[in-house]
C-alpha positions in Angstrom: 65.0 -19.2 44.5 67.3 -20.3 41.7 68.3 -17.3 39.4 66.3 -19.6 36.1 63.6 -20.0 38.4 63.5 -16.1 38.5 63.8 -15.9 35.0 60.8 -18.4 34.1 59.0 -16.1 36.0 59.5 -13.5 34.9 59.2 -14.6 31.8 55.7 -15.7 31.8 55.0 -12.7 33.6 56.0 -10.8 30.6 53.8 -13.3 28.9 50.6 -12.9 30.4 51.1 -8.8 31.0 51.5 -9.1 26.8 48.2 -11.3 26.2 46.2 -8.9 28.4 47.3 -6.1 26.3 46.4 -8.2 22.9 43.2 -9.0 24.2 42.4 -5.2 25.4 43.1 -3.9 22.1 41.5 -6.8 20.1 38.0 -5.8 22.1 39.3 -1.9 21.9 39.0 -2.5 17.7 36.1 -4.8 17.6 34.6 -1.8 19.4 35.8 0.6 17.0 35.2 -1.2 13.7 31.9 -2.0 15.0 29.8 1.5 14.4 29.0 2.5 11.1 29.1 -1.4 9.9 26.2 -3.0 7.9 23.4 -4.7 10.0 23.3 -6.8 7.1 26.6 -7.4 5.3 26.0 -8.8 1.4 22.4 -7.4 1.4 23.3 -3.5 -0.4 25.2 -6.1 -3.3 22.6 -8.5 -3.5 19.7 -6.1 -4.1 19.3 -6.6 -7.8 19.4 -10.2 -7.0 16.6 -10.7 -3.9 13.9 -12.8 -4.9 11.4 -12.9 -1.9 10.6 -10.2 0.8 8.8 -11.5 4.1 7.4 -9.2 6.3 5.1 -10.7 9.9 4.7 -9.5 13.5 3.3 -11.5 15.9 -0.2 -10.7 15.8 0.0 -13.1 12.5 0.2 -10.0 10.3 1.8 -11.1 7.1 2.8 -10.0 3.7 5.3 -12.3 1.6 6.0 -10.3 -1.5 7.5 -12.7 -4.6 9.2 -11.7 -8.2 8.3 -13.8 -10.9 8.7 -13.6 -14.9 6.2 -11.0 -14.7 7.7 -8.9 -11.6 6.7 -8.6 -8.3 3.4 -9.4 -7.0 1.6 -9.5 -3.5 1.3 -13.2 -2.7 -1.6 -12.8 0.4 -3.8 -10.9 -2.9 -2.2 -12.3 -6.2 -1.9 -8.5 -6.6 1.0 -6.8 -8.6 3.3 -5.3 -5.7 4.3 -1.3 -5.4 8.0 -2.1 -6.9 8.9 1.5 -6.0 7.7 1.1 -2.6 9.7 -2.3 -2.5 13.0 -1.4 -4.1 13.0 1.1 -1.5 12.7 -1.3 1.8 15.5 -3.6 0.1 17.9 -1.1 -0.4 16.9 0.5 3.0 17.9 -2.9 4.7 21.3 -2.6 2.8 21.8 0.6 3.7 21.5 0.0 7.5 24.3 0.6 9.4 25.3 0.5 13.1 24.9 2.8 15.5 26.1 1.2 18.7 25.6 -2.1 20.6 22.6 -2.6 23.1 21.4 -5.3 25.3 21.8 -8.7 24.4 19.3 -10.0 27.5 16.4 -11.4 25.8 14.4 -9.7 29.1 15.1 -6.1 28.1 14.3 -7.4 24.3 10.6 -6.1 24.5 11.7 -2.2 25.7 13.2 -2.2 22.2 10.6 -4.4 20.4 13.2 -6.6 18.9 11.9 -9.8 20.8 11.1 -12.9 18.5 7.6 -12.5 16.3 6.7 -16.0 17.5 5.0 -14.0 20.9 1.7 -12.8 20.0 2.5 -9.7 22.2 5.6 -8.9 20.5 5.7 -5.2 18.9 8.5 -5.6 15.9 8.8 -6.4 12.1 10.7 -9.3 11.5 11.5 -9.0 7.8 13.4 -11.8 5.9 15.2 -10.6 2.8 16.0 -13.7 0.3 18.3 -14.1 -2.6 19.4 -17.4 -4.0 22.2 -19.1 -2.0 21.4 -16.1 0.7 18.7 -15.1 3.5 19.1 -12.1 5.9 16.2 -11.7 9.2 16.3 -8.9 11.0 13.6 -7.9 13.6 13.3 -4.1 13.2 11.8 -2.7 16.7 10.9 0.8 18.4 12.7 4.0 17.0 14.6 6.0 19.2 14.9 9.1 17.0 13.7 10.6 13.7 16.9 8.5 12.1 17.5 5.6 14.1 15.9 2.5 15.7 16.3 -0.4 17.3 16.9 -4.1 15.5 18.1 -7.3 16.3 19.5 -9.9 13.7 17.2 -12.9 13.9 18.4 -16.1 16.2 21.1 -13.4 17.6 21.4 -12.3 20.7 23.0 -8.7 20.6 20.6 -5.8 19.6 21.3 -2.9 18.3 20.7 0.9 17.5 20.9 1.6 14.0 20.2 3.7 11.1 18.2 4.8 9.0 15.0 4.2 10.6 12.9 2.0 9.7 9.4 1.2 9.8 7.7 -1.1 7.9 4.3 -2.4 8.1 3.6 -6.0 7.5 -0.4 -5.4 6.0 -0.3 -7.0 2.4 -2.6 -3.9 1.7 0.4 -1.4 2.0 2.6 -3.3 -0.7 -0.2 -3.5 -3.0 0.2 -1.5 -6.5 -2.6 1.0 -6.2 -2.8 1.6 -9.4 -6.6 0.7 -11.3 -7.1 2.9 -13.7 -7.2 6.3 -15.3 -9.9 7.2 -17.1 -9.5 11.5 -18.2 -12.3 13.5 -17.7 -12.1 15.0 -21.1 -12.3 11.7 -22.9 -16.2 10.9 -21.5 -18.6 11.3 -23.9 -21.6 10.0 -21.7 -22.3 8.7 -18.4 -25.1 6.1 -17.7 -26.9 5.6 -13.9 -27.9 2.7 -13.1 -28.6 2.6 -9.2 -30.3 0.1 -7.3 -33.1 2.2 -5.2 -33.4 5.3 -7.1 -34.2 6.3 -11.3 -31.7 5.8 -14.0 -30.6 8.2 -15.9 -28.4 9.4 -18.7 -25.7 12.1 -18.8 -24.5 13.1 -22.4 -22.4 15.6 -24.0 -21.8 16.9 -27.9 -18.5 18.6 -28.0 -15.5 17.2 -26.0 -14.3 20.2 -24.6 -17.9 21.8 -23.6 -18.4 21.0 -19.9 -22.5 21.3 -20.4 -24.8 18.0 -20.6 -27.7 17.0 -21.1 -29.4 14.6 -19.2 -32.2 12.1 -20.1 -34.9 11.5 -18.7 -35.1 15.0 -17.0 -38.0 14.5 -14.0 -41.2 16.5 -15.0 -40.8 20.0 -13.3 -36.9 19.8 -12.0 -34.4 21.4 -13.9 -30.7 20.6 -12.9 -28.2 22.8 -10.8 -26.6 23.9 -13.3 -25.5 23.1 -17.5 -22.3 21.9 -16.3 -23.7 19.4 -12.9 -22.7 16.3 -14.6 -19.2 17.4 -15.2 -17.4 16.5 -11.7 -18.4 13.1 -12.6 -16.1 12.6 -15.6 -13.4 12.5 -13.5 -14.7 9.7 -11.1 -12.6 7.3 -13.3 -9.2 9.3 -13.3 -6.4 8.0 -11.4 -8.6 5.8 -9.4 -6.8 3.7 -7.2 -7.6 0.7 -4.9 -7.7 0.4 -1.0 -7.4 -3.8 -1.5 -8.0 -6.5 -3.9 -9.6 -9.4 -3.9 -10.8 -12.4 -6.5 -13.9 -12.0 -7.4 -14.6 -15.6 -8.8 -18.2 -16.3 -10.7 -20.0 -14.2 -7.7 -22.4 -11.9 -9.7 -25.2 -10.9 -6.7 -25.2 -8.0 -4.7 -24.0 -6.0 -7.5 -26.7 -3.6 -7.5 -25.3 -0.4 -8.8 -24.1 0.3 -12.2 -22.5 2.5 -14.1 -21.1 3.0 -17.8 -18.8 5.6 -19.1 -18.5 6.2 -23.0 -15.6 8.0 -24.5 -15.5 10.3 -27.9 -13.3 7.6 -28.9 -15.7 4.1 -28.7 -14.1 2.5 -25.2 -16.8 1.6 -22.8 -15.9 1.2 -19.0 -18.9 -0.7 -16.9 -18.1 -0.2 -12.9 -20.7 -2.5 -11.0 -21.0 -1.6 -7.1 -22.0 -3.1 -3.9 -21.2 -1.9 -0.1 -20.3 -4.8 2.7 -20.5 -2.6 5.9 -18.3 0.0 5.6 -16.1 -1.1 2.4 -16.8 0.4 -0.9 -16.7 -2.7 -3.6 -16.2 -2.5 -7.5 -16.0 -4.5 -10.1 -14.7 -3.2 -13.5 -14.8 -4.0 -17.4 -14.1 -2.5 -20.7 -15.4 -2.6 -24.1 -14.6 -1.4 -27.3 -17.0 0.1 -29.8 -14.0 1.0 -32.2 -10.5 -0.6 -33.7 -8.6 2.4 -32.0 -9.5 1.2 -28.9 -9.4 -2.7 -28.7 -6.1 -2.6 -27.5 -6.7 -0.5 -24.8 -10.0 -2.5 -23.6 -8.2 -5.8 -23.7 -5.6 -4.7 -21.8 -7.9 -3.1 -19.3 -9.5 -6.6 -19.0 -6.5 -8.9 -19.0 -6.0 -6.9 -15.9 -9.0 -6.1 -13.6 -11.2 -9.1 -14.8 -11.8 -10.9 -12.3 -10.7 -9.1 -9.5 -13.4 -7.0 -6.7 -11.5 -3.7 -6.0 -12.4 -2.2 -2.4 -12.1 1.6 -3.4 -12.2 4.9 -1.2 -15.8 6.3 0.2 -15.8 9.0 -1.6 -14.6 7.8 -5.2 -17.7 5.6 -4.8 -19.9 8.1 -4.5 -18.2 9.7 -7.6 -18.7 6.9 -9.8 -22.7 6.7 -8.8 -24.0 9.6 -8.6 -27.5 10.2 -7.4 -29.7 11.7 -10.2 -31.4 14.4 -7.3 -27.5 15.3 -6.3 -27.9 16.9 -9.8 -31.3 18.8 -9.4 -32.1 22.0 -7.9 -34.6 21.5 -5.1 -38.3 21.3 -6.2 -39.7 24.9 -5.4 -42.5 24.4 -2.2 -46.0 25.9 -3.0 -46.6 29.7 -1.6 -49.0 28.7 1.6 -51.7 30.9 2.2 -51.8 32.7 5.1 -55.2 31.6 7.5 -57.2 34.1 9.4 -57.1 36.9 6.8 -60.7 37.9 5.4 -61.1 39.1 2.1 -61.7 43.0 1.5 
């Protein structure tokens, strides 16, 4: 062997021992740069700018929450959206940042519940983030601590641990703004009961800071529980919120139940009720009896007209209550002993 030929090989040894050694340290700081990177790189930038929110599992569970001119609204409902609640996801999503690598075998995908949503069995959020010019999917799966889970970029194949954790739920009826109204208990001047099976009644009171009422008609020999019974119910109406939403278009039957609270200063609220199995359902108007409060009714009505408001169990019951919930119990007749004889 020829001293060049020696040399060529040598050469190229020193060649390939010298691309090894490139590649080794070009995966050695992949690896390094790689934890504490954004999932989503652009997204923490772009969160004044997203448009669109999109939120589905597999089971077909969806919510798709949109800003418009008039801000963000619940597109599944037509429902103003819980901004708070939403601005807090977004900047969540920009805030997430790798942990470490995990499997990239789309078998192990469903231990981690980062498997496509397209599966009716699969367990993760895929949530699609979209500004204009820009979309980021990421399927957010299982947790694996109290700060991190798992997540997988959509159409990727590498998953990944990451934090902070995340868990959304994809139910329009979490992103709905809760908010229906908020009537104060001291503002109610007089209640009227109007329920379906049982006697209507009046509750009224003179002063606005006197808890006792009077109540009209009073039944014949019942007296009520006490001057101040009717008082819990002037605060059916105050910060009242809604378990879900729905249109209520021109349907008028089944609304049974009525009720009408009057303020010391002239606004009328009318709450209509009806129960479908075991959902609470209202409707609600306003309606003003003075000039100071027109503005308040109309905007009262330029929001929850037209709109049937599913409402908790127990604010139901609130808002129509039974006139013999505020009675004292008729007093049972003294029996007369049998057997005795008279002296």
């Amino acid at each position: 062997m020829t001293a060049r030929r020696v040399a060529l090989l040598l050469a190229a040894g020193l060649v390939v021992i010298a691309f090894a050694m490139w590649v080794a340290s070009k995966r050695h700081l992949e690896r390094a740069t790689l934890t504490g990177d954004p999932v989503l790189p652009g997204l923490e930038r772009a969160a004044n700018a997203v448009t669109e929110v999109d939120l589905r599992k597999g089971d077909g569970t969806r919510t798709t929450l949109k800003r418009d001119s008039a801000g963000w609204n619940v597109a599944e409902r037509g429902w103003p959206a819980d901004t708070a609640r939403l601005r807090k996801l977004v900047l969540d999503l920009g805030a997430l940042n790798i942990v470490e690598e995990k499997t990239r075998l789309p078998a192990n995908y469903p231990q981690l519940g980062v498997e496509d949503v397209t599966s009716p069995q699969a367990t993760g959020t895929r949530i699609d983030t979209i500004a204009p010019g820009k979309t980021w999917a990421v399927i957010i799966g299982k947790s694996s601590s109290g700060k991190s889970g798992y997540v997988r970029i959509a159409g990727k194949p590498q998953s990944l641990l990451a934090a902070p954790l995340l868990a959304p739920d994809a139910d329009p009826r979490s992103w709905l703004d809760h908010t229906l109204i908020d009537l104060g208990a001291d503002r109610v001047r007089e209640i009227e009961e109007r329920p379906a099976d049982a006697p209507a009644f009046t509750a009224t009171r003179v002063k606005q800071d006197a808890p006792e009422f009077t109540l009209s008609p009073l039944p014949k020999g019942r007296v009520l529980t006490g001057p101040a019974a009717a008082e819990p119910t002037t605060a059916a109406l105050s910060v009242l919120t809604l378990e879900d939403v729905h249109r209520s278009g021109a349907r008028a039957d089944g609304y049974d139940t009525h009720a009408v609270f009057r303020t010391f200063d002239g606004l009328e609220v009318s709450v209509a009720g009806r129960k479908d199995g075991a959902r609470s359902l209202v409707t609600i108007s306003a309606r003003a009896n003075g000039a100071q409060t027109q503005a308040e009714a109309q905007t009262l009505n330029a929001r929850l007209g037209g709109w049937e408001f599913e409402i908790p169990e127990y604010r139901y019951t609130a808002i129509f209550k039974p006139l013999e919930e505020l009675l004292q119990k008729p007093v049972e007749p003294v029996k007369k002993s049998r057997g005795a004889k008279p002296q």
